[in-house]
DSSP file (Angstrom, degrees, kcal/mol; ACC not computed):
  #  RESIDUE AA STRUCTURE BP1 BP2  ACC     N-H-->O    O-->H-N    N-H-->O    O-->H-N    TCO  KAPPA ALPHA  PHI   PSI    X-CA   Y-CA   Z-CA
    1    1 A X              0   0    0      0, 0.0    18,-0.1     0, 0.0    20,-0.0   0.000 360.0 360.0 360.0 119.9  -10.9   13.5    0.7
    2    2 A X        -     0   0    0      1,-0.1     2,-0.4     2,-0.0    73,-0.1  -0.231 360.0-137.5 -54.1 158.1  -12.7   10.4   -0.9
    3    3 A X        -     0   0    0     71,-0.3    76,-0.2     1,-0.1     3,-0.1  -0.979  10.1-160.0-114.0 124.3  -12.9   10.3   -4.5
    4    4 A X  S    S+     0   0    0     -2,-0.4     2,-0.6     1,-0.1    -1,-0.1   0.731  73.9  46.6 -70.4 -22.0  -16.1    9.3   -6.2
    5    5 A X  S    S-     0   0    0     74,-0.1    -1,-0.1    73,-0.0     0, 0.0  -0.950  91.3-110.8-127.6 116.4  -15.1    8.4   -9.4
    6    6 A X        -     0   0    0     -2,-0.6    72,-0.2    -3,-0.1    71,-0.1  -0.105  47.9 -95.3 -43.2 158.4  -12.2    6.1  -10.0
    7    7 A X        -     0   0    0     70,-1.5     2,-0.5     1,-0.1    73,-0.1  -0.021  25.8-120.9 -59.2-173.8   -9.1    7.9  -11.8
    8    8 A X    >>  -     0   0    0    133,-0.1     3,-3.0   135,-0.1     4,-1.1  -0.968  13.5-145.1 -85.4 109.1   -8.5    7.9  -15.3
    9    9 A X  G >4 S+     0   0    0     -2,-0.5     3,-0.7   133,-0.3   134,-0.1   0.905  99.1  63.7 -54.9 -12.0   -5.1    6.3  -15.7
   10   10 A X  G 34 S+     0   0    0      1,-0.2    -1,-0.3     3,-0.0   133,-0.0   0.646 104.9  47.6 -66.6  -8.7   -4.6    8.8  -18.8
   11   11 A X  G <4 S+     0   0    0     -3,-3.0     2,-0.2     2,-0.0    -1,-0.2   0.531  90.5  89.6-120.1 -16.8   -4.8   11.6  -16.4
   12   12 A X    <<  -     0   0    0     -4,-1.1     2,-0.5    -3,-0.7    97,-0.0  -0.636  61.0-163.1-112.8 153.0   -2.3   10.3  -13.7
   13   13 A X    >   -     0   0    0     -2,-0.2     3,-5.3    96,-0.0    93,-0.2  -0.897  26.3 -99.0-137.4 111.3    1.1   11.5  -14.4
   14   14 A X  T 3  S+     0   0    0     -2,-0.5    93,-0.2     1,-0.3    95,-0.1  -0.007 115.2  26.3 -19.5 105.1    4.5   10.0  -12.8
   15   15 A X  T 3  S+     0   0    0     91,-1.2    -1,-0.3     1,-0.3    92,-0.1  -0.067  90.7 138.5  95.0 -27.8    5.6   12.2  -10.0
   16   16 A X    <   -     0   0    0     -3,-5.3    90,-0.8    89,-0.1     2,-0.4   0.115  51.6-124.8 -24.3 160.8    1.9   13.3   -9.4
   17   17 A X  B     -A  105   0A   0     88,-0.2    88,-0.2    -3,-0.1     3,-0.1  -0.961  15.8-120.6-119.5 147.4    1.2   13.4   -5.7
   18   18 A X        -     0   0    0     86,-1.4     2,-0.7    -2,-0.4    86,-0.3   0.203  38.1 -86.7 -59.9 169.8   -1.3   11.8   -4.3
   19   19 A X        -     0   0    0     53,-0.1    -1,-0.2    84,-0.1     2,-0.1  -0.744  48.8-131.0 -89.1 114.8   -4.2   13.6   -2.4
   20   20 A X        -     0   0    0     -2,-0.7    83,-0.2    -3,-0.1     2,-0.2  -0.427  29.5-177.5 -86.4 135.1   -2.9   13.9    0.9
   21   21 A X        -     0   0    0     81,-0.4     2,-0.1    -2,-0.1    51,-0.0  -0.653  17.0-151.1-126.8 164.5   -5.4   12.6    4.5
   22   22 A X        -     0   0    0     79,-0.2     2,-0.4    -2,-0.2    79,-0.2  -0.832  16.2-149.9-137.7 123.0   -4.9   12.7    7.9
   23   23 A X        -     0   0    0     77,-0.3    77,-0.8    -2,-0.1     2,-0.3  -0.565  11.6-128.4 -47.9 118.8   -6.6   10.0   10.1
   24   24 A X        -     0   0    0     -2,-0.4     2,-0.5    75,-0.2    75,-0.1  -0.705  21.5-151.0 -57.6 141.1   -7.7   10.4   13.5
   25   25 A X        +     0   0    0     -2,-0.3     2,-0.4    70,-0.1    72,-0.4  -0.989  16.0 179.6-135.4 107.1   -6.7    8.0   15.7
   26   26 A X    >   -     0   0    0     -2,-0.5     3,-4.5    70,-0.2     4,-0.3  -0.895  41.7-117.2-118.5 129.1   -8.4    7.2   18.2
   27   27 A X  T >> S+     0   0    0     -2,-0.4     4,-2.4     1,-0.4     3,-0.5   0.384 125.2  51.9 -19.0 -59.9   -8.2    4.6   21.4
   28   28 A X  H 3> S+     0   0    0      1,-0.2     4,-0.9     2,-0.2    -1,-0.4   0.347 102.3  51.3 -74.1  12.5  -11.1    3.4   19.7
   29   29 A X  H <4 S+     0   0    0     -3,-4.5    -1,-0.2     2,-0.2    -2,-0.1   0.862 112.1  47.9 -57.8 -65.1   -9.7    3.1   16.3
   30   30 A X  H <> S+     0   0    0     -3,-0.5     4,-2.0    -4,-0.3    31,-0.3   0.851 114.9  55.0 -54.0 -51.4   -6.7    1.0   17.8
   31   31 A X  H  X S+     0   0    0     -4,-2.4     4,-1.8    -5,-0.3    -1,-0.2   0.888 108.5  36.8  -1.3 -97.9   -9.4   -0.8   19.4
   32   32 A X  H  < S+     0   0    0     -4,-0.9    -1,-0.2     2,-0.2    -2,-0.2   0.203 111.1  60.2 -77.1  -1.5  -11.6   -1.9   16.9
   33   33 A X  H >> S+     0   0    0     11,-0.2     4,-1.5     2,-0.1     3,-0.9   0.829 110.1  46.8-105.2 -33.4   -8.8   -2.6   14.5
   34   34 A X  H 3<>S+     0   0    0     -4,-2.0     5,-3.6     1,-0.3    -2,-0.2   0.878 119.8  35.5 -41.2 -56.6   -7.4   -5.2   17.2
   35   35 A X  T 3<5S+     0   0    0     -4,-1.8    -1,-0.3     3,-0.2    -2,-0.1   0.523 115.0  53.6 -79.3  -3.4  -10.4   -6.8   17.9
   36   36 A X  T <45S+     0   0    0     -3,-0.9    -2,-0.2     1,-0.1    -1,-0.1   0.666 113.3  46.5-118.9 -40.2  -11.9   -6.7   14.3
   37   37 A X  T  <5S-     0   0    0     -4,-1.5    -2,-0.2     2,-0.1    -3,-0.1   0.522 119.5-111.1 -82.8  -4.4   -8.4   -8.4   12.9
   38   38 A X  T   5 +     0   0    0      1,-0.2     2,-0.4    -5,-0.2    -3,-0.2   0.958  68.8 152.5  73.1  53.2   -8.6  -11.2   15.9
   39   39 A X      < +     0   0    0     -5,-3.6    -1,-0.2    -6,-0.2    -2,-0.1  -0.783  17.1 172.1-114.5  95.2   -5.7   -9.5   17.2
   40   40 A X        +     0   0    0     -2,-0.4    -1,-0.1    -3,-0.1    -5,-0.1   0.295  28.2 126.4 -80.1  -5.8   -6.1  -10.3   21.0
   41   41 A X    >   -     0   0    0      1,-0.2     3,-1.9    -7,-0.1     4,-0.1  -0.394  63.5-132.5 -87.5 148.4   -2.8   -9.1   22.5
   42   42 A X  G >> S+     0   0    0      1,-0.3     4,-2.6     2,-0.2     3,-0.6   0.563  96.9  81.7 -85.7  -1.0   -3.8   -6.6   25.3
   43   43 A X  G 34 S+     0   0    0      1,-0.2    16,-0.9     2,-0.2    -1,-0.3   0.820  98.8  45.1 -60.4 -20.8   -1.2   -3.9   24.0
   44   44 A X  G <4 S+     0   0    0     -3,-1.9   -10,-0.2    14,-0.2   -11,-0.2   0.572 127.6  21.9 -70.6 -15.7   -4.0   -3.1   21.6
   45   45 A X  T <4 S+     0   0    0     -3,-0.6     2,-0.4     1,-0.2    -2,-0.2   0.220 115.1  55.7-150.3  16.5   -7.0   -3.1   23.8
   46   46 A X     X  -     0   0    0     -4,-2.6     4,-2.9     1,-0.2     5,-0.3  -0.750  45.5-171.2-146.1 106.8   -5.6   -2.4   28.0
   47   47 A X  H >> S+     0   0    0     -2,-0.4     4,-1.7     2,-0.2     3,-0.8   0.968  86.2  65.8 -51.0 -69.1   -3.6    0.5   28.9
   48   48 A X  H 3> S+     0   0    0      1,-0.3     4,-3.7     2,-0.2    -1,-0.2   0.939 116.0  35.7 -65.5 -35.1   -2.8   -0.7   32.4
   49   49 A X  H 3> S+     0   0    0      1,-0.2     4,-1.1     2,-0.2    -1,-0.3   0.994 111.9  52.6 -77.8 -35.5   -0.8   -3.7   30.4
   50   50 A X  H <<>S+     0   0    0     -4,-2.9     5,-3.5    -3,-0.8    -1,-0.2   0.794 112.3  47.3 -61.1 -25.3    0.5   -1.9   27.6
   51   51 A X  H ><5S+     0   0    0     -4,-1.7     3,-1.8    -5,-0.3    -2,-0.2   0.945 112.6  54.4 -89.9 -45.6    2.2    0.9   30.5
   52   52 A X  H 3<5S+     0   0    0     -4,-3.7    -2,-0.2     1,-0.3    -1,-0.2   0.771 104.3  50.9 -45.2 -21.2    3.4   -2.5   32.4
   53   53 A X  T 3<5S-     0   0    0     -4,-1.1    -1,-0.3     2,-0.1    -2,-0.1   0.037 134.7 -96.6-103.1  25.8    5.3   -3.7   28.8
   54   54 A X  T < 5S+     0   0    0     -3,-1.8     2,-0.3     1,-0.2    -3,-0.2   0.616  87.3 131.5  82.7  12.8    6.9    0.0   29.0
   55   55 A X      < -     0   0    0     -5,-3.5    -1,-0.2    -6,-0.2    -2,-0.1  -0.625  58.8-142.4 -82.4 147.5    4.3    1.6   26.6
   56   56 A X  S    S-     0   0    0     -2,-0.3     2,-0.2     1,-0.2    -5,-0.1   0.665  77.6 -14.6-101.0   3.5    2.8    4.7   27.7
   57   57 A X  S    S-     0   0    0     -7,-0.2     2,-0.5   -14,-0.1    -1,-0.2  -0.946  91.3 -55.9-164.4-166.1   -0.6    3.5   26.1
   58   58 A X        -     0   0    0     -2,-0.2    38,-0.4   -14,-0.1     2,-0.2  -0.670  55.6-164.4 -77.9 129.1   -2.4    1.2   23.9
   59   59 A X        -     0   0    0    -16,-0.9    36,-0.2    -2,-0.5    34,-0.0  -0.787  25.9 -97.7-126.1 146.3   -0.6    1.6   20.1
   60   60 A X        -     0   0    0     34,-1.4     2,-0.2    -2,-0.2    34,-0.1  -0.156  36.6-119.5 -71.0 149.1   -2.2    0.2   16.7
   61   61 A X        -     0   0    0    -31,-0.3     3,-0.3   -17,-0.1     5,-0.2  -0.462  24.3-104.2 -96.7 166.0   -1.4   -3.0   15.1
   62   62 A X  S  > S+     0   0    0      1,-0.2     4,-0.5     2,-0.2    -1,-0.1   0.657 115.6  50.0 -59.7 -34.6   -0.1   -3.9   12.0
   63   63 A X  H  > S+     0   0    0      2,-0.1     4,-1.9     1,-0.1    -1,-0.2   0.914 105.6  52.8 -63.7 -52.3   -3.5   -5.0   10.7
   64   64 A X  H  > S+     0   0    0     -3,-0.3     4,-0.5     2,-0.2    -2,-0.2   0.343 108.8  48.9 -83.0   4.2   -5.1   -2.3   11.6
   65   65 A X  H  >>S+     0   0    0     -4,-0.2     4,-4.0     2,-0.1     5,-0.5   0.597 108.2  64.8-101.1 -56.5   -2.3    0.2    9.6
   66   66 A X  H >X5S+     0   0    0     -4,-0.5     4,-1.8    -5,-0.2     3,-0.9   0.850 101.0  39.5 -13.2 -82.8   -2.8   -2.1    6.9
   67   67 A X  H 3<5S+     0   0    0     -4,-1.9    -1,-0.2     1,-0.3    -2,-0.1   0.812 112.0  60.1 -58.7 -37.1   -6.4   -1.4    6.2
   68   68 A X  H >X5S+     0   0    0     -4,-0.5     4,-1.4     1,-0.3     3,-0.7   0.766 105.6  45.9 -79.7 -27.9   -5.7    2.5    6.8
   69   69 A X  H <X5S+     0   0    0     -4,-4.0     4,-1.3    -3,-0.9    -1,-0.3   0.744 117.1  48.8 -78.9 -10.3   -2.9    2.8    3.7
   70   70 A X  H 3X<S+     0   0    0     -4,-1.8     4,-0.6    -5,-0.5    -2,-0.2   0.520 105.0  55.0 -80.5  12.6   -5.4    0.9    1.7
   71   71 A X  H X> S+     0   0    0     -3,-0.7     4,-1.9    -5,-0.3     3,-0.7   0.914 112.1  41.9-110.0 -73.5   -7.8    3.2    2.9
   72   72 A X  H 3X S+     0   0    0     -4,-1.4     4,-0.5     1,-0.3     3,-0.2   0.863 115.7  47.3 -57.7 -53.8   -5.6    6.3    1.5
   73   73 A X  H 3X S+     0   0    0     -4,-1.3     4,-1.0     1,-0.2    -1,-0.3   0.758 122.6  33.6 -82.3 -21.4   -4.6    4.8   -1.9
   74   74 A X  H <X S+     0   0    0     -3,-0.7     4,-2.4    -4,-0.6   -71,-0.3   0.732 117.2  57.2 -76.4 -31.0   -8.4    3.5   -2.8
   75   75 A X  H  < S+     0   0    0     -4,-1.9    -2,-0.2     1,-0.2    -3,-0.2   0.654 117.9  35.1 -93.3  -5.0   -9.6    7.0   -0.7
   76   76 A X  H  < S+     0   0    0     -4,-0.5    -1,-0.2    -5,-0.2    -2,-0.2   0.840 124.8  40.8-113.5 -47.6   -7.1    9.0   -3.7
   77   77 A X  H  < S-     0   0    0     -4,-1.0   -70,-1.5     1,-0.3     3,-0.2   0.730 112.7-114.4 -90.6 -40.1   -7.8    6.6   -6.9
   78   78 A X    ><  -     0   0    0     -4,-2.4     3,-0.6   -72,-0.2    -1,-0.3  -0.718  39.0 -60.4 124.6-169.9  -11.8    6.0   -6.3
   79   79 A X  T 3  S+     0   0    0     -2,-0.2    -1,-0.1     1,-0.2   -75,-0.1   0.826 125.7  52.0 -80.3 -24.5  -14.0    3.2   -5.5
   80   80 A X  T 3  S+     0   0    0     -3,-0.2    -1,-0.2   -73,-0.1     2,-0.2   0.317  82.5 101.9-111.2  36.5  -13.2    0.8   -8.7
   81   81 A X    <   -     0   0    0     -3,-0.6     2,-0.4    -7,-0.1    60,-0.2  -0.572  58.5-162.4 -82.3 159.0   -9.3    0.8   -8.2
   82   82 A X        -     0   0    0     58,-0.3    58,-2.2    -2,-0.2     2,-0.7  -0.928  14.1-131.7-136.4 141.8   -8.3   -2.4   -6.6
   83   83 A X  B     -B  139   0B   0     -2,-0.4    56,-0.2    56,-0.3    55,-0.1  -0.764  25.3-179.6 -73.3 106.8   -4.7   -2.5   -4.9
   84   84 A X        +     0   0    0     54,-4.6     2,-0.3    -2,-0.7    55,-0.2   0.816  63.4  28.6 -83.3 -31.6   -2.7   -5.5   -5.9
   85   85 A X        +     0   0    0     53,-0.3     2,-0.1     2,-0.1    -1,-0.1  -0.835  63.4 175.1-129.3 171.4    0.4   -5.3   -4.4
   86   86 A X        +     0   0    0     -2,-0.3     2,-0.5    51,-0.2    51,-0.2  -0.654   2.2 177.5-170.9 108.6    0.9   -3.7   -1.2
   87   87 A X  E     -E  136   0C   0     49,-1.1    49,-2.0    -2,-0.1     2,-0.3  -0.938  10.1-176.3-115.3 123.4    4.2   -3.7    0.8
   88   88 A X  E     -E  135   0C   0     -2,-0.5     2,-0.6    47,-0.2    47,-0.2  -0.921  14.6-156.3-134.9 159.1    4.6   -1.7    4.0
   89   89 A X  E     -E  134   0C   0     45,-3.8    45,-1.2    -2,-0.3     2,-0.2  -0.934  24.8-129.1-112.5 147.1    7.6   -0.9    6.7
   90   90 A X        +     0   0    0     -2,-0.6     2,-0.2    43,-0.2    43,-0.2  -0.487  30.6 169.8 -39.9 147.5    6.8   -0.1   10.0
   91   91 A X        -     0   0    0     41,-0.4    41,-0.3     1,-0.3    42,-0.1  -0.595  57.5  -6.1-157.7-149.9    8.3    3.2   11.8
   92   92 A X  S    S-     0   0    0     39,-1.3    -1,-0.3    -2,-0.2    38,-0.1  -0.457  79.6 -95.3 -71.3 155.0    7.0    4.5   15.2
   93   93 A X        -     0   0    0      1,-0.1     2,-0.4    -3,-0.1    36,-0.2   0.085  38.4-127.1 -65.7 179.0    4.0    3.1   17.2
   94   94 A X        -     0   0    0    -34,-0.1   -34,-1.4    34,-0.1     2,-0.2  -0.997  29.3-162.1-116.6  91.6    0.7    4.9   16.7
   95   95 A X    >   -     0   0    0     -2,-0.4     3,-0.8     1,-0.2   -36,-0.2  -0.624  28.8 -81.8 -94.3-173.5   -1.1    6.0   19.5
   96   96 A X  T 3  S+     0   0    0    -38,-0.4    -1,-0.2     1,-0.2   -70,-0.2   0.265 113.5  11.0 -46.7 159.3   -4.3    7.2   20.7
   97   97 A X  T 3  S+     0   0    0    -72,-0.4     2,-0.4     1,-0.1    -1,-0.2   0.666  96.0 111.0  19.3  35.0   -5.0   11.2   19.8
   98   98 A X    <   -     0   0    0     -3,-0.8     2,-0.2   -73,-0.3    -1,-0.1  -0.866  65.8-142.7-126.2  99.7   -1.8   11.4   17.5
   99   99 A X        -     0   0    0     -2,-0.4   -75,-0.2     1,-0.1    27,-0.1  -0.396  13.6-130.3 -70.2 123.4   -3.4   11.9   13.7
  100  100 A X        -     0   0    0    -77,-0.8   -77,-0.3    -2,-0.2     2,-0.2  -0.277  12.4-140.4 -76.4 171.4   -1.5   10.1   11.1
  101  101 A X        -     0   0    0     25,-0.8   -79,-0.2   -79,-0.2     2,-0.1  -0.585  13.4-164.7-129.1  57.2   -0.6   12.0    8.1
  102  102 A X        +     0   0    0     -2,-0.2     2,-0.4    23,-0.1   -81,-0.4  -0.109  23.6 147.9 -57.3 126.4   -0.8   10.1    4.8
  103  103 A X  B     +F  124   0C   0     21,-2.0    21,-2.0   -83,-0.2     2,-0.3  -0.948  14.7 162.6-145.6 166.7    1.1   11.8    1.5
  104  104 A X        -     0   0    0     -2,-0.4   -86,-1.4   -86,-0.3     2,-0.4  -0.902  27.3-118.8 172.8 166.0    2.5    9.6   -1.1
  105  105 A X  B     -A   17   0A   0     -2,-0.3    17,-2.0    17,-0.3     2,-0.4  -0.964  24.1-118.1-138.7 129.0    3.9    9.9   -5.1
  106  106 A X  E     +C  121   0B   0    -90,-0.8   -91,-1.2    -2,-0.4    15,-0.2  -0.420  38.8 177.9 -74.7 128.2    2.8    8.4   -8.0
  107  107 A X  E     -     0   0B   0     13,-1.5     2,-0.3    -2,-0.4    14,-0.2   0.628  56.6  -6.2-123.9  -1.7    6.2    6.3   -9.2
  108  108 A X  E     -C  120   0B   0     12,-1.5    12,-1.1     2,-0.0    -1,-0.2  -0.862  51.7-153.3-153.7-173.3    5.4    4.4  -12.3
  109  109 A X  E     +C  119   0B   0     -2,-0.3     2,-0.3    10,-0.2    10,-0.2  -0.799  19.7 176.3-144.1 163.7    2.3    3.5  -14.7
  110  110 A X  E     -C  118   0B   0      8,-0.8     8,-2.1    -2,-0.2    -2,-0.0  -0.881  24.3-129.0-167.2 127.8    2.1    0.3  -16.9
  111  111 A X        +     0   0    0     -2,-0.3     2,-0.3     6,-0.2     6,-0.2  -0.338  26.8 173.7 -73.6 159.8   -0.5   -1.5  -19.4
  112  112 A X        -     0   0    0      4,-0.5     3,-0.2     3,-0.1    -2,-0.1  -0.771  41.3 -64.5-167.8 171.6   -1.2   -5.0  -18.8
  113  113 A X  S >  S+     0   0    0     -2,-0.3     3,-1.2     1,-0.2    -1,-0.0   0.257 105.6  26.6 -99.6 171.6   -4.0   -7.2  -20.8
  114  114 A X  T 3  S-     0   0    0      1,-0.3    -1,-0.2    28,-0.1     3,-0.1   0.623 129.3 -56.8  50.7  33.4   -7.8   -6.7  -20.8
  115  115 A X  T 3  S+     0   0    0      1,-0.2    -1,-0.3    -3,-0.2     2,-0.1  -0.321  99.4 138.5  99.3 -47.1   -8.1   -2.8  -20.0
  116  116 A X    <   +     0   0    0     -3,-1.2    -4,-0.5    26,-0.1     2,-0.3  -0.135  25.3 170.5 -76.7  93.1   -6.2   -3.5  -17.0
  117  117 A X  E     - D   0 141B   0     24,-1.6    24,-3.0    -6,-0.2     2,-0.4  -0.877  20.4-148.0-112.1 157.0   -3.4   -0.5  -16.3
  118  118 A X  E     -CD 110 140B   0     -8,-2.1    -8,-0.8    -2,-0.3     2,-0.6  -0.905   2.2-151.9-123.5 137.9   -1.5   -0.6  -13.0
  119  119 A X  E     -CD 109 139B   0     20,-1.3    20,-3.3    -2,-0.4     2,-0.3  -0.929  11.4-145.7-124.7 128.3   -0.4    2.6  -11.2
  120  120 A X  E     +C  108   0B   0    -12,-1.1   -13,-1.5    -2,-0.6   -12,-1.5  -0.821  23.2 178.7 -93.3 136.3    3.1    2.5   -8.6
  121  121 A X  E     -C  106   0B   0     -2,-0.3     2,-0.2   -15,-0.2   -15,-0.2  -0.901  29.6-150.0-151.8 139.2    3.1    4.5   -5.9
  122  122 A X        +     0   0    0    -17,-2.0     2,-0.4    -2,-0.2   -17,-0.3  -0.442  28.1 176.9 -80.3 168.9    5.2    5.1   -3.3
  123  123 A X  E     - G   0 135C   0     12,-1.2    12,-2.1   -19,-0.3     2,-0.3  -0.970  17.2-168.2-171.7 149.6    3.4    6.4    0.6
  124  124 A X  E     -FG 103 134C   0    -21,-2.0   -21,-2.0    -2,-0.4     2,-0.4  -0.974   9.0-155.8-152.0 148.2    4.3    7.2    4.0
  125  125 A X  E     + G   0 133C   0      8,-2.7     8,-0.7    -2,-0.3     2,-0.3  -0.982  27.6 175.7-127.2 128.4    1.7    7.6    7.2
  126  126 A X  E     +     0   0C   0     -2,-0.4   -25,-0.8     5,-0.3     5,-0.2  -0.992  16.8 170.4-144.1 172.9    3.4    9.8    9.9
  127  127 A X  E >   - G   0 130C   0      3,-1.9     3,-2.4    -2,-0.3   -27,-0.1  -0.649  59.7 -55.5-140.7-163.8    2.2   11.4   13.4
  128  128 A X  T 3  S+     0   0    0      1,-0.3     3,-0.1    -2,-0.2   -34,-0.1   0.596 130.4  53.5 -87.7   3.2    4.2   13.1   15.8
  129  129 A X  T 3  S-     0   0    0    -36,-0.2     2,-0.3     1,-0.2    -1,-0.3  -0.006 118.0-106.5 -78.7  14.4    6.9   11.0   16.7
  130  130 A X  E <  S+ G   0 127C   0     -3,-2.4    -3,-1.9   -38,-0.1     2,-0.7  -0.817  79.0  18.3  65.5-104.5    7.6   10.8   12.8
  131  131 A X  E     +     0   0C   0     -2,-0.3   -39,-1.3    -5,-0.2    -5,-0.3  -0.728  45.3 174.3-111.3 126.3    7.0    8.1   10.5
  132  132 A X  E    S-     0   0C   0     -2,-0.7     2,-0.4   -41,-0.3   -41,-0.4   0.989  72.0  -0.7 -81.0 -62.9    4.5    5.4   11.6
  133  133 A X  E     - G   0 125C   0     -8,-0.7    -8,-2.7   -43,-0.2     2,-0.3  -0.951  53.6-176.4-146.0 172.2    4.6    3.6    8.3
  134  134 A X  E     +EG  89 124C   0    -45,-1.2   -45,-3.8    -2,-0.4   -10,-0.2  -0.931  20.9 131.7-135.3 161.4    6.0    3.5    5.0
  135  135 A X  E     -EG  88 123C   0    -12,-2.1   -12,-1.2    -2,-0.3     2,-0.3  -0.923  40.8 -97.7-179.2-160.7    5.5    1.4    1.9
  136  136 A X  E     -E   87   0C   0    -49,-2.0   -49,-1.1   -14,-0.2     2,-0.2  -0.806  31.7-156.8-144.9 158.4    4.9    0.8   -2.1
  137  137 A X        -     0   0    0     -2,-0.3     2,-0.5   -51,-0.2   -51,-0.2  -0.734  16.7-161.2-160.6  93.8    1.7    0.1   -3.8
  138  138 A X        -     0   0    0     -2,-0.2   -54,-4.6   -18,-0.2     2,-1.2  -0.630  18.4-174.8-101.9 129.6    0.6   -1.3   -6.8
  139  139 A X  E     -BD  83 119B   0    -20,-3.3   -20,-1.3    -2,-0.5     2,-0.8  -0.828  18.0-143.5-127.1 124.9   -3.3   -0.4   -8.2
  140  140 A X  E     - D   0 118B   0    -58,-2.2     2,-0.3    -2,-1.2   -22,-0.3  -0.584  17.0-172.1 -62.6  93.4   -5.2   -1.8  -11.1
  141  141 A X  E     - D   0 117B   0    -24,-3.0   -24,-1.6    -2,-0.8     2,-0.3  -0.729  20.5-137.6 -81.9 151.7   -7.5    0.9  -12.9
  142  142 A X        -     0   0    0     -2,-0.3     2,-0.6   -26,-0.2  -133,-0.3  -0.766   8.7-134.3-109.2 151.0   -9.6   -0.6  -15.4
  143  143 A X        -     0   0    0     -2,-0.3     2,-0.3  -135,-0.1  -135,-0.1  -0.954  18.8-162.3-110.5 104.7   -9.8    1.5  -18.7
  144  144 A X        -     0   0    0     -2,-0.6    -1,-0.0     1,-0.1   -29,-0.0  -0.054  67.6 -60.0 -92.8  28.8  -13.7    1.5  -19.5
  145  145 A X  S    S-     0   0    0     -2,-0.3    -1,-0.1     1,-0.1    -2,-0.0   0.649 109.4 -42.3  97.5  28.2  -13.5    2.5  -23.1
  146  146 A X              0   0    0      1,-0.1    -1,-0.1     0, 0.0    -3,-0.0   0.647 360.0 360.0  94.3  11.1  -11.9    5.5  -22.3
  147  147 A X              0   0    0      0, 0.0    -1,-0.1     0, 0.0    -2,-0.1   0.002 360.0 360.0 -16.5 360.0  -14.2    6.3  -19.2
């Protein structure tokens, strides 16, 4: 579930967890995140090549997993959170009509200058071969005078 209104970092509480999604995935997902990242290789965008390199379809790139855990941690924090750091592992491919399964835990908080507080969080995206990826997250809230 989007959030409409960014969090209030007074409200978010170490250990919290985060609001949980699951994506649909679809060939055109995988698709359009291949071609849309200039990622040309035809395991993203032709099944007949991807079952010749021993795949049994076309599986999502690394770009395109990207955008979808920033997609979950902005989709949990609101629109005027910005992710600063963002570290991810890889796990099993992603295919076509297997929904990933986002969950993840809030795992520090911290002040820093000019309004600016930062929220840790740990996250994992999984489908039904288990977990597609996993990673750490760091996200800036702005304090807006107690907003």
């Amino acid at each position: 579930m989007t959030t409409t209104s960014t969090l209030k970092w007074a409200d978010i509480s170490v250990g919290g967890e985060l609001s949980p999604i699951e994506i649909s995935v679809t060939a055109t997902v995988i698709v359009a995140g291949a071609i849309a990242s200039r990622d040309f290789m035809p395991v993203h965008h032709d099944r007949d090549y991807a079952n010749k390199q021993g795949s049994p379809n076309v599986f999502m790139n690394i770009l395109t997993t990207n955008g979808l855990c920033v997609r979950f941690l902005t989709d949990w924090a609101g629109p005027e959170a910005m992710v600063k750091r963002l570290s991810i592992r890889l796990g099993v491919p992603c295919f076509p009509d297997d929904p990933l399964r986002f969950t993840g835990t809030v795992t520090g908080k911290s002040s820093g200058s000019g309004g600016e507080n930062f929220v840790e969080v740990t996250f994992q995206g999984a489908n039904s071969l288990g977990k597609h990826v996993s990673g750490t997250a760091v996200l800036s809230l702005l304090d807006r005078a107690g907003a």
